[in-house]
C-alpha positions in Angstrom: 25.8 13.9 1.2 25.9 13.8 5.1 22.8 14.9 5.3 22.0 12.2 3.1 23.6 9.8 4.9 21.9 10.6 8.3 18.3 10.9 7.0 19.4 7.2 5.6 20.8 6.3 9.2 17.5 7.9 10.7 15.5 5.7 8.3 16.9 2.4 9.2 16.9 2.7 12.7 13.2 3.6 12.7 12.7 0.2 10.6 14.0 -1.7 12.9 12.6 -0.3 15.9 9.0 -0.4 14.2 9.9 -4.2 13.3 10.8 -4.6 17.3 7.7 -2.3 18.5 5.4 -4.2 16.2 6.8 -7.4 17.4 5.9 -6.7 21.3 2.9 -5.4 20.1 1.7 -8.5 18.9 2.7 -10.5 21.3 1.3 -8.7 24.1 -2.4 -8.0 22.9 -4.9 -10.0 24.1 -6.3 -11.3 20.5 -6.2 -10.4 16.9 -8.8 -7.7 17.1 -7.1 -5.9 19.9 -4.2 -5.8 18.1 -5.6 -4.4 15.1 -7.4 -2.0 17.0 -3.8 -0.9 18.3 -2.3 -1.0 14.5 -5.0 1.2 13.6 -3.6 4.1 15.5 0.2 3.4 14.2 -1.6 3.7 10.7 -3.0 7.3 12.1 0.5 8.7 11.8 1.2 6.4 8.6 -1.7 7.7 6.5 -1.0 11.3 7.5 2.8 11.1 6.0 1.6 9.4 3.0 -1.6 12.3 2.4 1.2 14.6 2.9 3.3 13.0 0.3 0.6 12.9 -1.9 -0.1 16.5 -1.5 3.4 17.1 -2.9 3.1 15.0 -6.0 1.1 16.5 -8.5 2.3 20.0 -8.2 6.0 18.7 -7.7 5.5 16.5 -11.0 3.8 19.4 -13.1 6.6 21.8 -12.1 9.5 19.6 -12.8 7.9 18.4 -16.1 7.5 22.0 -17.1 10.3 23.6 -15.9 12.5 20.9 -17.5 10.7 20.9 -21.3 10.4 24.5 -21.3 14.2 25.0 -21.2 14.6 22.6 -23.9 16.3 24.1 -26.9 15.0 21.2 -28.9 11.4 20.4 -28.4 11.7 17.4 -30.8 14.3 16.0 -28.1 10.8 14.6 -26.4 9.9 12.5 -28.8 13.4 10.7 -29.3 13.4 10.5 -25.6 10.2 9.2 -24.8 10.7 6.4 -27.6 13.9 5.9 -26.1 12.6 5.5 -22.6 9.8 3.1 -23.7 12.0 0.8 -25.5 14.2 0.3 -22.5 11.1 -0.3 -20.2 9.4 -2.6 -22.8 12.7 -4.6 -22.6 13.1 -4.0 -18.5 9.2 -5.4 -18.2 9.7 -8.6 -20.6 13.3 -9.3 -18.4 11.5 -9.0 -15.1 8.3 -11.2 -15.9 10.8 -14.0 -17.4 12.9 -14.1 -14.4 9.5 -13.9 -12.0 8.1 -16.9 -14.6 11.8 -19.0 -14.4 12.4 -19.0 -10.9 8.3 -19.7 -9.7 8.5 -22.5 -12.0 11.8 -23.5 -10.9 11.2 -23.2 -7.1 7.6 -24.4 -7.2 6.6 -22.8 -4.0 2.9 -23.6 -4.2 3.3 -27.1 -4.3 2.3 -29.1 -1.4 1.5 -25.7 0.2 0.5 -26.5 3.7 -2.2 -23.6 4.1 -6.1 -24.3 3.6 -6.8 -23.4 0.4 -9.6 -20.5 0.2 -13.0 -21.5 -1.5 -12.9 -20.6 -5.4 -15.8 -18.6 -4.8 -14.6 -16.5 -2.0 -14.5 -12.9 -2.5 -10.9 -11.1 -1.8 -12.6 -7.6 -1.6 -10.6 -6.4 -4.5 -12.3 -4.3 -7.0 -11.2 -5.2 -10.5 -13.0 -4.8 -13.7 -12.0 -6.5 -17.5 -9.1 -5.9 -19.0 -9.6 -3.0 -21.7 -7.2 -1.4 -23.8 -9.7 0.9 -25.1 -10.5 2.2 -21.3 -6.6 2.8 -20.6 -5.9 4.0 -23.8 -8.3 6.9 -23.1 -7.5 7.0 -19.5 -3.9 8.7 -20.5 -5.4 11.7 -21.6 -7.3 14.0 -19.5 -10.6 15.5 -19.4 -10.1 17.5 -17.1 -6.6 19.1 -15.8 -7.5 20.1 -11.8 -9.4 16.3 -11.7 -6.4 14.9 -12.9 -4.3 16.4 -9.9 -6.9 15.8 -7.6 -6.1 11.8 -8.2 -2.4 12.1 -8.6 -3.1 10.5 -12.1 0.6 10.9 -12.7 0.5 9.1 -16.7 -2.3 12.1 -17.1 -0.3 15.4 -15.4 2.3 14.1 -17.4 0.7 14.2 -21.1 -1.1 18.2 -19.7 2.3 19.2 -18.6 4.4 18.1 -21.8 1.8 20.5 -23.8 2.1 23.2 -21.7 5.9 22.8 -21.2 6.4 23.0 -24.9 4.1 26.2 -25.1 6.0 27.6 -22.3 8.8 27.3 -24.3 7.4 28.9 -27.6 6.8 31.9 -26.1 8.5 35.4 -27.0 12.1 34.9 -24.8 10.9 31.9 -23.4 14.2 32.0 -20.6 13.2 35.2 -19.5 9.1 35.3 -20.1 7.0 35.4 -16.4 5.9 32.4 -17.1 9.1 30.1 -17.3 10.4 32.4 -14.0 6.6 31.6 -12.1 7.3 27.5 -12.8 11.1 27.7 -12.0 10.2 29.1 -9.1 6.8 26.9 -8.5 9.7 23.9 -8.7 12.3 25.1 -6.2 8.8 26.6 -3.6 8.0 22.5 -4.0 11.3 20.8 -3.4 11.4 22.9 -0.1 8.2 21.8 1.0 9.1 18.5 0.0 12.3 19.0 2.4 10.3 19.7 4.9 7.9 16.9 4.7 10.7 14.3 4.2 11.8 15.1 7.5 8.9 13.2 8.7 9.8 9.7 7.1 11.3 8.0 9.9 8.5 8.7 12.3 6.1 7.6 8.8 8.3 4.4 8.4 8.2 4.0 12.2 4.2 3.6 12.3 4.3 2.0 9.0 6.4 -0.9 10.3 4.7 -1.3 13.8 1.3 -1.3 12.1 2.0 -4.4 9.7 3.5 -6.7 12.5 1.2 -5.6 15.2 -1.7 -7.3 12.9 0.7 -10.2 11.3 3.1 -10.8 14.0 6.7 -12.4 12.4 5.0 -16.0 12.2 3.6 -15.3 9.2 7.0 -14.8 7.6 7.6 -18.6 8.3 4.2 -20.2 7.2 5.1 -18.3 3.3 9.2 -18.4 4.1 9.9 -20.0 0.8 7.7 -18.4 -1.5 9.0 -14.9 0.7 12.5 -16.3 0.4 12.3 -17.6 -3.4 10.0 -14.2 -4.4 13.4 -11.9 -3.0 16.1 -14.0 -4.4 14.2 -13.4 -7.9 13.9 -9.6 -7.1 17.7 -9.8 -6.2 18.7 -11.5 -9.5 16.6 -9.0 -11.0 18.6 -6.0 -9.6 21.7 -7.3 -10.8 20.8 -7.3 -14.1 19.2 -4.2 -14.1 22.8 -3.2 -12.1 24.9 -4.7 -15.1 22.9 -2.9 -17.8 23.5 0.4 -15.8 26.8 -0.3 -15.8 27.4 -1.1 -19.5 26.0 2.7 -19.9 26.9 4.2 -17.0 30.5 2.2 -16.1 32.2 3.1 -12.8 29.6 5.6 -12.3 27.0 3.1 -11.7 28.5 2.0 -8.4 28.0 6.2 -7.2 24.2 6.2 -8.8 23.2 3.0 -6.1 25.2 4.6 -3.6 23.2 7.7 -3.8 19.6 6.5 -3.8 20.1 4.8 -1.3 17.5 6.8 0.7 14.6 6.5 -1.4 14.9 2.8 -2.0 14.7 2.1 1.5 11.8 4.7 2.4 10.0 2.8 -0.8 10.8 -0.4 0.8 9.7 0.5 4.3 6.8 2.6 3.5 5.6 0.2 0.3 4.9 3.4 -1.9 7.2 4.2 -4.9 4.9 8.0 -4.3 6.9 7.9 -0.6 10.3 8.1 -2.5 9.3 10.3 -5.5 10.4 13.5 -4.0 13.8 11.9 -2.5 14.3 10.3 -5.6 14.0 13.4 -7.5 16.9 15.5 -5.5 19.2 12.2 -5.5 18.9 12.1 -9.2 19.8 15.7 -9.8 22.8 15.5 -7.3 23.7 12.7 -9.1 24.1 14.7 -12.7 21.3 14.6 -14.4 19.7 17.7 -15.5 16.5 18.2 -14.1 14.1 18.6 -17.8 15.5 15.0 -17.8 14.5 13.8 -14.5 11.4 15.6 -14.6 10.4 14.1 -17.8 11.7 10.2 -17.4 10.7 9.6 -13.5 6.9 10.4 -14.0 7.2 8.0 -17.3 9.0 5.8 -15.4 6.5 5.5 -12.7 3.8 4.6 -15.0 5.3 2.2 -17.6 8.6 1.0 -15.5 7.3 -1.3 -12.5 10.0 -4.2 -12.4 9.2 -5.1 -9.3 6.0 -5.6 -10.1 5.9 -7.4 -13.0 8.1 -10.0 -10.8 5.6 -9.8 -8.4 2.6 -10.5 -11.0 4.1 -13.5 -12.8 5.1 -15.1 -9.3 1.7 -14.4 -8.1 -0.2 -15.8 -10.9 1.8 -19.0 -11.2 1.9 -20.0 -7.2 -1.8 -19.5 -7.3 -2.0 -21.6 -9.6 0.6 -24.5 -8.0 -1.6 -24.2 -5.0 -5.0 -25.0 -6.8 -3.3 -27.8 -8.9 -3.8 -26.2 -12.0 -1.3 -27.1 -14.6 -0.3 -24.3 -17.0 1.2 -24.9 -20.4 4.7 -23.1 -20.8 2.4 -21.4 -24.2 -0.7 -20.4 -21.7 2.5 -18.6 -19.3 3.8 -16.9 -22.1 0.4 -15.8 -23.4 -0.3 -14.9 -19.7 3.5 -13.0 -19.7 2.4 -10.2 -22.3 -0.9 -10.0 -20.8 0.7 -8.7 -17.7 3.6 -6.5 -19.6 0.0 -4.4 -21.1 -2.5 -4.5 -18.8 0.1 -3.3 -15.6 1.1 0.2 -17.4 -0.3 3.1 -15.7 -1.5 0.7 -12.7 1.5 3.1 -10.1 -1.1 5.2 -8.7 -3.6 2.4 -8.1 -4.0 1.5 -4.8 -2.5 -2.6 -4.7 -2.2 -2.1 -8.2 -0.4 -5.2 -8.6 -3.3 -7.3 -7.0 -5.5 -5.8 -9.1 -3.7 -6.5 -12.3 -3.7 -10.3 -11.3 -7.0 -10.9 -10.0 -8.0 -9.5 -13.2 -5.6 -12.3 -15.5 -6.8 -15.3 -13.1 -10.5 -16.0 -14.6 -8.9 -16.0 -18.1 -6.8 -18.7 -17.4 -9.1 -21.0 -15.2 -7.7 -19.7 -11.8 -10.1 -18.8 -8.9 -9.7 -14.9 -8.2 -9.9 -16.1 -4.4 -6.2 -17.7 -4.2 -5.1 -13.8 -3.8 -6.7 -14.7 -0.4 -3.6 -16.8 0.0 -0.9 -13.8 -0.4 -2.7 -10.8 0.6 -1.8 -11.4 4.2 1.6 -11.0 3.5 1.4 -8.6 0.5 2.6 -5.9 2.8 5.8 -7.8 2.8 6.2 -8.7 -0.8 5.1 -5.1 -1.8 8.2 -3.4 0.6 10.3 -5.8 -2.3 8.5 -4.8 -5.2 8.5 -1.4 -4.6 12.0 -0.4 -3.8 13.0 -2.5 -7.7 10.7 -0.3 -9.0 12.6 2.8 -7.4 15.9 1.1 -8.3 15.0 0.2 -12.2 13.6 3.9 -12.9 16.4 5.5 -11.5 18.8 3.7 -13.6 16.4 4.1 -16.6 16.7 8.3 -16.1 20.4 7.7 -15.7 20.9 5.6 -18.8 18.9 7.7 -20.9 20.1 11.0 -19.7 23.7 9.5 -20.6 22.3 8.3 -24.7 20.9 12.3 -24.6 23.8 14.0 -23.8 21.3 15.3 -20.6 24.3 13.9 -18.4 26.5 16.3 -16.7 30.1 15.6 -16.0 31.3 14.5 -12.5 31.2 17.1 -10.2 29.4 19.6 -12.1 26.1 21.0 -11.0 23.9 22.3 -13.3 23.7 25.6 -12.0 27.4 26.3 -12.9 26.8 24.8 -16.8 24.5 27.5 -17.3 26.8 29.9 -15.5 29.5 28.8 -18.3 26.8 28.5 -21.0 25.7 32.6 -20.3 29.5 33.4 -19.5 
């Protein structure tokens, strides 16, 4: 836990002096393009951490998933589970799209925005494509295993890793067989090269930081203050709901679960990558209780079908774009657009602005020019620091409250290394 705690300490204090580097940074450089010449070498040290945590993920997601279904005594546990899981995120998805639908129409931000408003046939850059079922259906399965690690397709390691975690554990003495011992041990060689790399966050948060307000300075933050301000204080009602319904599950120890991943909500806040706090994420929730089949299964679920903070995101984008063009949308068209959203954002984690994406693809179908994302993405960087870190906090207590329904939840103070100890004994 101390260590915890001063990785934590290490992480805030390199926010804040990114925030105050970026910030003289800005003001010092002779024009926009100088200074985003200088960002560009703050992203250097940025895009090396994140390649690094990317080089951790698939292999770290295969092994845990493996590791943790293999010792399953009940392979038919994975299918209760996974129902289990999906049911809470349909129902985490609908909440978090209301509240983002409730408090953009209440607040109304967009109107009498005093911004230019883009042309509706400017391009935003953004590659997006029709919305198909039939495409993602397919795109959950994998053709091909190594291509699927290549591109961290998370939703697709997971489906290869649940069949050969349940082989693993059909085999002759599955505890002892070479093949459960190579991923057990595959897992622990991963978490210490995740150790190792985590070490590197606060200098990775550092650039991070001093990149985004080298480029947009802190004025930005006042031009779009109240859709900023009204966008957080959704994302804020949001976690204390998601808090409460921890809480009903989880009582007192609900307070110890935010208290614990503390760390990877703010490197997913700072660094705007839910991948940046996997690995963190992954040794809090252990240390925490829960057994690791059950982390290892839920948090790579979690990370494709559990994005609270983005479905906020989406429904407040969608409807302020629309506020700023003067489009009226009927309260039927925002519900119609609602479930839209809820299916076409699953499996969208480990796409680059995935959220952006997922909107300018629902704009044309409801009359909306795809260029009024022209009038956020300058402060997505912002917005995406919020999103993220609810996405963090909602999975986590997801894994928690379904570890507790499975029995996967061990009592306070044991460690799982000294219930199999009694289990052998």
């Amino acid at each position: 836990m101390k260590t915890s705690n001063k990785t934590t300490r290490m992480i805030m204090l390199s926010m804040v002096l990114g925030v105050a580097v970026g910030y003289l940074c800005h003001r010092f450089t002779a024009d926009a393009a100088a200074a985003k010449e200088l960002a560009s070498y703050f992203s250097l040290v940025t895009d090396a951490f994140l390649r690094l945590i990317k080089m951790i993920i698939a292999p770290l997601v295969f092994a845990t998933i493996v590791s943790g279904i293999a010792g399953m005594d009940d392979t038919s546990a994975i299918g209760r589970i996974g129902v289990k899981a999906l049911l809470w995120f349909l129902m985490a998805s609908l909440v978090s799209l209301a509240i983002g639908l409730l408090f953009v129409n209440l607040t109304q931000p967009g109107i009498g925005l005093s911004l230019p408003l883009p042309a509706a046939d400017a391009a935003t850059g953004l590659k997006t494509s029709s919305l198909n079922f039939k495409e993602f259906f397919t795109g959950i399965f994998p053709k091909n295993f190594f291509e699927a690690m290549s591109t961290n397709s998370i939703l697709q390691i997971l489906v290869f890793s649940v069949f050969f975690g349940v082989a693993v554990g059909k085999l002759p003495s599955a505890s002892t067989s070479p093949m459960k011992r190579w991923v057990d041990n595959l897992m622990d060689a991963m978490l210490h090269v995740t150790n190792a790399v985590m070490m590197l966050a606060p200098i990775g948060i550092f650039a991070a930081l001093a990149a985004a307000v080298t480029v947009q300075g802190l004025d930005v933050l006042l031009v779009y203050g109240r859709f900023i301000g009204y966008f957080y204080l959704a994302l804020l009602v949001l976690w204390a709901l998601l808090f409460a319904a921890g809480f009903a599950v989880l009582k007192g120890r609900a307070v110890a679960l935010v208290r614990l991943i503390r760390e990877p909500i703010v490197i997913a806040f700072s660094t705007a990558s839910s991948e940046a706090a996997y690995p963190s994420l992954i040794e809090r929730l252990r240390e925490f209780g829960i057994r690791k089949r059950m982390v290892g299964f839920m948090l790579p679920l979690g990370y494709s079908f559990n994005l609270d903070g983005s479905m906020v995101y989406q429904a407040f984008a969608a409807v302020f774009i629309a506020q700023a063009f003067d489009v009226h949308m009927s309260l039927g068209q925002q519900i119609t657009m609602l479930l839209i959203l809820m299916v076409s954002s699953k499996g969208m984690a480990a796409v680059p602005r995935g959220s952006l994406v997922v909107v300018a693809a629902i704009l044309p179908m409801f009359g909306l020019p795809e260029s009024g994302l022209l009038l956020i993405m300058g402060i997505d960087q912002f917005l995406d620091m919020g999103r993220t870190a609810t996405n963090v906090l909602g999975n986590s207590i997801a894994t928690a409250v379904v570890a507790k329904w499975e029995g996967e939840y061990l009592p306070e103070g044991a460690t799982e290394e000294d219930t199999a100890v009694s289990q052998a004994g």
